[in-house]
N, C-alpha and C positions, 0 to 999 in steps of 0.2 A: 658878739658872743662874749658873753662875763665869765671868766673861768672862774668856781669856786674852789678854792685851793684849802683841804685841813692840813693843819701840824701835827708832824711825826717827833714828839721830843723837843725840845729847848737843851739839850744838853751840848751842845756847840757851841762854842764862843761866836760861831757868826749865826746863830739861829736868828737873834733879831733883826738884823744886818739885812738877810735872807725876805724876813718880815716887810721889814722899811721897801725894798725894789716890790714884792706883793702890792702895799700900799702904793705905790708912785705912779706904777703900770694902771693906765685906764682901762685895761681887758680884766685885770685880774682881782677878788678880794679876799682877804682870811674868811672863813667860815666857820672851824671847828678846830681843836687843840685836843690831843690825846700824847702821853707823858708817862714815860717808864715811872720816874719821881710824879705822885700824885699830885702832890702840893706845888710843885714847882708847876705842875701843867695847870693845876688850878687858878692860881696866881696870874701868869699868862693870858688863861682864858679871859679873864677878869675884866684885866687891861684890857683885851682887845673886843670888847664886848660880845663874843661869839661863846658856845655851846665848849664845857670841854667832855670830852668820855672820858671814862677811867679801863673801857674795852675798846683798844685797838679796833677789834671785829666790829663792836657796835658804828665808832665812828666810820670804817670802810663801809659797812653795809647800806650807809646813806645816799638816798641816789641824787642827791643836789648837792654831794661833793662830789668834783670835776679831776681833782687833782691832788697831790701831796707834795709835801717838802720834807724831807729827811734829814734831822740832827740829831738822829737818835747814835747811840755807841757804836763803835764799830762793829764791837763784837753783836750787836742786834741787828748788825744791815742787812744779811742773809734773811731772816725772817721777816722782817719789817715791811723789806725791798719786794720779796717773793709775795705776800701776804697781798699789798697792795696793785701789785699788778693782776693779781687773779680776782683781785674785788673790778677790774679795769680802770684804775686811775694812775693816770698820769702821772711819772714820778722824776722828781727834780732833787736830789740827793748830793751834801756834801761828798769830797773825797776822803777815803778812796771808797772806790763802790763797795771792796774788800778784802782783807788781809791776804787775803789765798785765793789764787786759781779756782780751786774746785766752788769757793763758794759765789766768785763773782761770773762763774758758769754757768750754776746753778739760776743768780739773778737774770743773766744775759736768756737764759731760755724760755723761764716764765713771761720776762717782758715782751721778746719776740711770739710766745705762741698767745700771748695774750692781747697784741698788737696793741700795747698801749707808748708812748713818746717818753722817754727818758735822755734825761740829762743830766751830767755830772758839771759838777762846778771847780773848773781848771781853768782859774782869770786869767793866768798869765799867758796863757796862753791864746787869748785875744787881746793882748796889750798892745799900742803900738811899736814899743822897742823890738819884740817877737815878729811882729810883720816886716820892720823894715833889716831885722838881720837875715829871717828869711830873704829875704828879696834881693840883701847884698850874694848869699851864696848860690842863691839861681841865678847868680849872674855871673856867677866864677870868681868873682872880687879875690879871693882868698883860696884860690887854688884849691889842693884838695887837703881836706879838713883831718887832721892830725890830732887836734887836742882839742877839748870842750871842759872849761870848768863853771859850776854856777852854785852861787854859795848865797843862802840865804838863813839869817838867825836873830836872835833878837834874845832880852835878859829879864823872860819870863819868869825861868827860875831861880833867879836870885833876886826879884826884887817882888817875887811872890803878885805879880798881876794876872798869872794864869790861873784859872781854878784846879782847885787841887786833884778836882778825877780826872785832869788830865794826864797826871802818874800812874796812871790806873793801868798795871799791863793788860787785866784783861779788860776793859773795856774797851783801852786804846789798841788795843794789839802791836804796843809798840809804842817807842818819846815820840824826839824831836823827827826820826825822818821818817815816822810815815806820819808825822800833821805835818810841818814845814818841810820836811825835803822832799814833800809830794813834788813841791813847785820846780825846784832845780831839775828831783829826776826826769819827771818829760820834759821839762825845757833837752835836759842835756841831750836826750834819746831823740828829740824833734833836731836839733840843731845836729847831731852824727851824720842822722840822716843813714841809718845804717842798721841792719840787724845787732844785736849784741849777744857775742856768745857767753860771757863771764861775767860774773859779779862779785865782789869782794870788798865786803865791806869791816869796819873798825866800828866801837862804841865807846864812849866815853860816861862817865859817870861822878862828874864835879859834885854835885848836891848829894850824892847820896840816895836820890830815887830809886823807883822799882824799875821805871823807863831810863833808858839814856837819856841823857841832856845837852848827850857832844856826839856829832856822826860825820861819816865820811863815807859814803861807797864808790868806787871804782868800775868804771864799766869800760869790757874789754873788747872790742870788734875783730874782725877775720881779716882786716888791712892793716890792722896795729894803728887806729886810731883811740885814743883812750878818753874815755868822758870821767870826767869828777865831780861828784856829789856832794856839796856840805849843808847841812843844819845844825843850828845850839838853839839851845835857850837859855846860855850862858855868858852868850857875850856881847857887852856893852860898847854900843856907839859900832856896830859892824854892816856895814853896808852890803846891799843888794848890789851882788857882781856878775855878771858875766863873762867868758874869753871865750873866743872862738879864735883858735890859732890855724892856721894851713899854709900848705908849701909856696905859699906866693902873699902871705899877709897875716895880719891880727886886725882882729877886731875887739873892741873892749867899750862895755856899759857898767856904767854907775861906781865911779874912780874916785872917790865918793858921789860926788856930783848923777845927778842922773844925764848925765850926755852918753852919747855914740860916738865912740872915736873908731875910726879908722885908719892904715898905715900896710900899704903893699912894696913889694919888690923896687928896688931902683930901676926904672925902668918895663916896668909892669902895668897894667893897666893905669890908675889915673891920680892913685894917690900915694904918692912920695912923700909925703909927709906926713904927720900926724894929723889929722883933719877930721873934722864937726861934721854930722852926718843930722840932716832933720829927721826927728823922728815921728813915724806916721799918726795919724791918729788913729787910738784904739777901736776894734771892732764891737760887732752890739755883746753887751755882758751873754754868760751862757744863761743868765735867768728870761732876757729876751727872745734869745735865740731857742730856748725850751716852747714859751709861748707860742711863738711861731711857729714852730711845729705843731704843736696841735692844733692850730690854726688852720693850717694850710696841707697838713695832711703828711708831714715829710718827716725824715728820720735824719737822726743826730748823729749821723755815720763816724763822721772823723773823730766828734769826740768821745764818742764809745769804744773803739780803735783805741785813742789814746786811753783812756780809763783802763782798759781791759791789758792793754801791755804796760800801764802803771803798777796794776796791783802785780803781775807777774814781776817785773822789777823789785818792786818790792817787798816780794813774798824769798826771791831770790836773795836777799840783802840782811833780813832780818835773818833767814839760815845762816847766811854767811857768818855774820857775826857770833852766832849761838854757837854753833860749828869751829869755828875758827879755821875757815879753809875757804879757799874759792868754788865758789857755783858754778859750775855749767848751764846753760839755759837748758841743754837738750836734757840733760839728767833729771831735772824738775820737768821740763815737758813732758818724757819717760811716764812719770808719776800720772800722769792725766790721760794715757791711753788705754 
């Protein structure tokens, strides 16, 4: 089975990225490009010798496309998302699926009444550092988990290698943490392991954008376990970290170094000392693991799960900060009943 997959948008920095696994994957090939930006979809189309539409509707309406990829704005995932699962095609969609609760509800019920396979693309969490720190805490290594911090950033804007609609508040619905601290926030929420009742987040604003450039949010649980959130796009030479601290251990990746260290209790399970943990190899990408789904007929349960309490996270975080107060989860749940 060849799935024919059209483009929703090039407006992502990983659009082509997205393209290139298309191409590599022997089930799957581009087919068709349709493009908020005309020219830019046109352009693309070009390159990749397939058909572009300059109507959404008309490329949906096609019955020899199988499927879609999503890098269209945030602010268009609601419609774009919705649009395409009631044509029944298959949708594989950057994060987050979107800004807000009510609209990634809205996607979650078209896809579901329309029984088509979606999936969000959340790498790191098929990574192998992800798998083998899960694996350290199903195994109690580290007691019970008190603090989570996971900070990822990088000096997009100041050395001007992001495009510039990525300042875009309404496009993006938001800077650096809802592109880059999508990744920390479910790492942190997966690695709690815990409901979160609180969020409280801070914004910075080095450059002068319309978006933050500098973020932090705080997530609070009902044990007084606290997870920490960081992204910039401000800062140089900053390494992808990890901590997972609990009452019997730390755990810590990428010091700078991409290693796994580990270090428990004197006398506690098996490492007293700081020690090098192998880490696993990563699981299939989520563009695979989409495939497969519609392959085989099966649903992308855990990472729609995660998607869907992403965007809540982060619908909770960007209030916070507008607001300048702490979120309750149930007070925005409230909102949705």
């Amino acid at each position: 089975m060849t799935i024919r997959i059209g483009k929703i948008s090039l407006w992502h920095v990983h659009a082509w990225d997205y393209i290139k696994q298309v191409q590599e994957h022997q089930d799957t090939v581009m087919a068709a490009v349709w493009d908020e930006d005309s020219k830019r979809g046109q352009e693309a189309a070009e390159r990749l010798n397939v058909p572009f539409y300059a109507s959404l509707a008309d490329m949906l309406a096609q019955d020899d496309i199988d499927a879609v990829i999503v890098d269209a704005p945030t602010r268009l995932h609601e419609e774009v998302i919705t649009a395409a699962a009631k044509a029944g095609k298959h949708i594989f969609t950057e994060k987050v699926i979107a800004a807000t609760q009510a609209e990634a509800n809205m996607i979650l019920k078209e896809v579901q009444a329309n029984r088509v396979k979606m999936t969000i693309s959340l790498p790191r969490l098929y990574a192998g550092y992800t798998a083998t720190i899960q694996e350290v805490l199903e195994r109690g290594l580290l007691g019970q988990i008190t603090y989570v911090r996971v900070r990822l950033s990088h000096d997009g804007a100041i050395t001007d290698w992001l495009p510039r609609h990525f300042y875009s508040l309404q496009d993006c619905q938001g800077g650096a943490l809802i592109d880059l601290g999508c990744h920390p926030m479910y790492l942190t929420r997966l690695f709690l392991n815990e409901d979160i009742t609180e969020v409280n987040a801070s914004f910075g604003y080095i450059t002068g954008k319309e978006v933050e450039d500098n973020a932090v949010a705080t997530l609070s649980t009902a044990s007084g376990a606290i997870g920490v959130v960081e992204a910039g796009f401000v800062n140089s030479h900053s390494p992808f970290v990890i901590e997972v601290h609990g009452t019997q251990g730390t755990l810590l990746y990428g010091t700078p170094d991409n290693k796994l260290l580990i270090r428990t209790k004197e006398g506690e399970k098996q490492y007293n000392e700081w020690t090098e943990l192998p880490v696993a190899e990563s699981m299939e990408s989520a563009f695979n693991q989409w495939v497969s789904h519609i392959q085989q007929d099966t649903e992308a349960t855990e990472n729609i799960d995660m998607a869907m309490e992403l965007t809540r996270l982060m619908e909770a975080a960007n209030r916070s900060a507008k607001e300048g107060r702490r979120i309750a989860l149930v007070e925005l749940d409230s909102n949705m009943i």
